[in-house]
N, C-alpha and C positions, 0 to 999 in steps of 0.2 A: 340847893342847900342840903338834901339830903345825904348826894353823893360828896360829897365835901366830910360829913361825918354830924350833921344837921348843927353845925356851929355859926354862929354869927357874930363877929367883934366889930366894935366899933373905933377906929386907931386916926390919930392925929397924922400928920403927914410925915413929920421926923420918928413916929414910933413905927409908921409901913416902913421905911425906908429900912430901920432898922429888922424888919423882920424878912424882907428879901433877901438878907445877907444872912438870914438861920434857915428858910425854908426853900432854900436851894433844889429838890428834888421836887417842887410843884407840889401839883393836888391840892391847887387854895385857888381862890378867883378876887381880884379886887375891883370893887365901882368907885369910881373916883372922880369929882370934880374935874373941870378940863389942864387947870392947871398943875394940881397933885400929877392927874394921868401922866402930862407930857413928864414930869421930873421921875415917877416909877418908872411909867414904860423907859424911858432912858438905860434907869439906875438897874434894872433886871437884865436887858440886852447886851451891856458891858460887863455884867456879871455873866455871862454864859459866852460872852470869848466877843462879842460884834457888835457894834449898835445897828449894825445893817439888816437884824434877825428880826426885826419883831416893828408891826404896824399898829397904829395906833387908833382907836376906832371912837367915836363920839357917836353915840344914841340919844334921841330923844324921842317926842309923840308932839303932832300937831297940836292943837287944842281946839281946834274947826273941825277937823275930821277924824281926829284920832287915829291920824296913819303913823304907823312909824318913821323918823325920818334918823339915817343912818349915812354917815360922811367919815371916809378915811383915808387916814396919809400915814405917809413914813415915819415910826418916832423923828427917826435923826433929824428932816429938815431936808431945806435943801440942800446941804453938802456944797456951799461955796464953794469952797477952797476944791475942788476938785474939779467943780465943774467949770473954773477958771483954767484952772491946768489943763483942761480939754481943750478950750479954747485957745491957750497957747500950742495945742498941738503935742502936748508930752504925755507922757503913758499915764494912765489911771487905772486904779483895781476897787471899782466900789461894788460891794456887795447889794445888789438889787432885791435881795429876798422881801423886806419891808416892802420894799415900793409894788413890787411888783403883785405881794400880799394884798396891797389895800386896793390896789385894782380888781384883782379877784372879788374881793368882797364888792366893791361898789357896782362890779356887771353884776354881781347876782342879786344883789338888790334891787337894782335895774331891773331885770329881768323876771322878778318878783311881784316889784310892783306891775307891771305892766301883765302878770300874769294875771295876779287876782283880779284885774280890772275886766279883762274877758279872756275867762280860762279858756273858751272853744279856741277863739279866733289864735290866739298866741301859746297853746299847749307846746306848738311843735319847736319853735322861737326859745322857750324857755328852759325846755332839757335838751335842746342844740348849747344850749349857753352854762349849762350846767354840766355837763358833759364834756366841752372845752377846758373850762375854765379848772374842772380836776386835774384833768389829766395833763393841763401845764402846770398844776401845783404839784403834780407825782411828777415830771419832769424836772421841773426846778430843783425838791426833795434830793430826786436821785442823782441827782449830777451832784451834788454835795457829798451826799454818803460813797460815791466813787472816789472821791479825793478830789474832785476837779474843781474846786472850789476856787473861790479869790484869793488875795492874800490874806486878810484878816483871819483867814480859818487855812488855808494851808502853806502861808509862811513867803517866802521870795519866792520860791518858784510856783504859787498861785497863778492864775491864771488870769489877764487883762481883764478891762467891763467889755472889750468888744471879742473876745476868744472866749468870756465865759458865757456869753450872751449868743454866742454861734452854737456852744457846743448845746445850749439848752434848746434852740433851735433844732438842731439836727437831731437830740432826744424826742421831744416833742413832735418832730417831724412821724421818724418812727411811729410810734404811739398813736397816733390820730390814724395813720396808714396802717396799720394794724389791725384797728376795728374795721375797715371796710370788706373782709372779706368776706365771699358770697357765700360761704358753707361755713356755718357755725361749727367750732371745733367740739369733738364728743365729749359727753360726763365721764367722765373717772369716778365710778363708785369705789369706796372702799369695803374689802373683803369682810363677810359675815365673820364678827368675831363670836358668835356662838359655838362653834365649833370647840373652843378653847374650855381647859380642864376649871370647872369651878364658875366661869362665867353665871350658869344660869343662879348662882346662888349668889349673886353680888344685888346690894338694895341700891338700884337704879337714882332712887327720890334723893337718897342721902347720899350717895355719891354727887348729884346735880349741886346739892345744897352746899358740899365742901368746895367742890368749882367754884361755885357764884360769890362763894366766900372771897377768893382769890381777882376773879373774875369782874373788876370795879366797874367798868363801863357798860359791860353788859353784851359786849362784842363778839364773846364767844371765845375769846382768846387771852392767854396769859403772857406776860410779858418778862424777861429772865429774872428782873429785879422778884417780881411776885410768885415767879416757881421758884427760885430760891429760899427766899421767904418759908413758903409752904413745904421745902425740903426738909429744913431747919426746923420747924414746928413737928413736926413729923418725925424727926431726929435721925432721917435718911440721908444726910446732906455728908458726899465724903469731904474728911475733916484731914486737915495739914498733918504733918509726922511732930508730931508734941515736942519732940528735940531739937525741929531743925528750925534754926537763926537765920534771919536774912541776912545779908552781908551790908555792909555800912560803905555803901559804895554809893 
């Protein structure tokens, strides 16, 4: 709640509906009844180009033991009509991010529970499964932001469920073979910037504090949208030639 901007509304389900379609850029979080859930999460996923983008997750808590109990699936569903078409043997391009999202979540929950139940015995089980289970969701990621995507997101010449589904394979293959090597690669320290004219008179504290301003998550890192932003506050940001028109083309 805090990182949100410490806001909390309370919205009917045709007045969220209506507000996914103003808060386009995120930074809100919605709890939602199972029903509301499946018609948002839908109505957000088609709004950002796929319904194939986004899974849908249901939480609740025992009430015997007060464990959490955590189940997820695809928004979209099963995707009949295509998984018929497989069945006919004809090409398909389904976007697996969702699906393969909720599986994500469900091993780690898995692997969760079964942690806290005896940390000794299943430590080594549990960030085997955490450690997989990233590094096929930075595979999945990456294969998208190369263009290799399905059609839904990169148009006819996307890429089949079984060529897009190879390629995150042979990412992932990589990746997994990568961390096995036997000599960890060295630190890259970055160079003493004390050395530089004026450094030692810069106020450390308040310089942190204009970061952290920027800095929403807390991750260390700013994102274009928010160095821009702080460009523009700052009134350092280079600005267009005041005359020149776009062309109406």
């Amino acid at each position: 709640l805090e990182r949100s901007g410490g806001e909390l509304q309370h919205l009917i389900s045709d007045a969220a509906t209506m507000q996914l379609i103003r808060w386009t850029e995120g930074g809100f979080g919605m709890a939602a009844h199972n029903y509301d859930g499946d018609m948002l999460t839908d109505q957000i996923a088609q709004v950002h180009r796929s319904p194939g983008f986004i899974t849908s997750n249901l939480i609740g808590k025992c009430s015997d033991t007060g464990r959490i109990i955590k189940e997820y699936e695809a928004s979209h569903g099963t995707v009949t009509d295509l998984w018929n078409d497989h069945l006919a043997g004809k090409e398909t391009s389904l976007n697996p991010l969702g699906l393969i999202e909720a599986l994500i979540g469900a091993m780690n929950h898995a692997a969760k529970l079964q942690f806290d139940a005896d940390p000794t015995a299943h430590r080594g089980m549990y960030e085997k499964t955490l450690n997989y289970t990233s590094t096929l969701r930075l595979a999945l990621h990456n294969t998208f932001r190369y263009g290799q995507g399905t059609r839904d997101m990169s148009g006819p010449t996307g890429y089949t469920t079984e060529e897009f589904v190879d390629k995150v394979a042979w990412r992932l293959g990589r990746y997994l073979a990568d961390q096995l090597e036997k000599d960890s690669p060295p630190t890259l320290d970055e160079p003493d910037l004390t050395y530089r004219r004026d450094f030692t008179n810069v106020d450390m504290a308040k310089l942190h504090g204009m970061f952290d301003k920027y800095d929403k998550d807390g991750s260390g890192k700013v994102d274009f949208k928010d160095f821009a932003k702080m460009l523009v506050k700052m009134g350092i940001a280079p600005r267009k030639d005041e005359n020149f028109k776009e062309p109406d083309v």
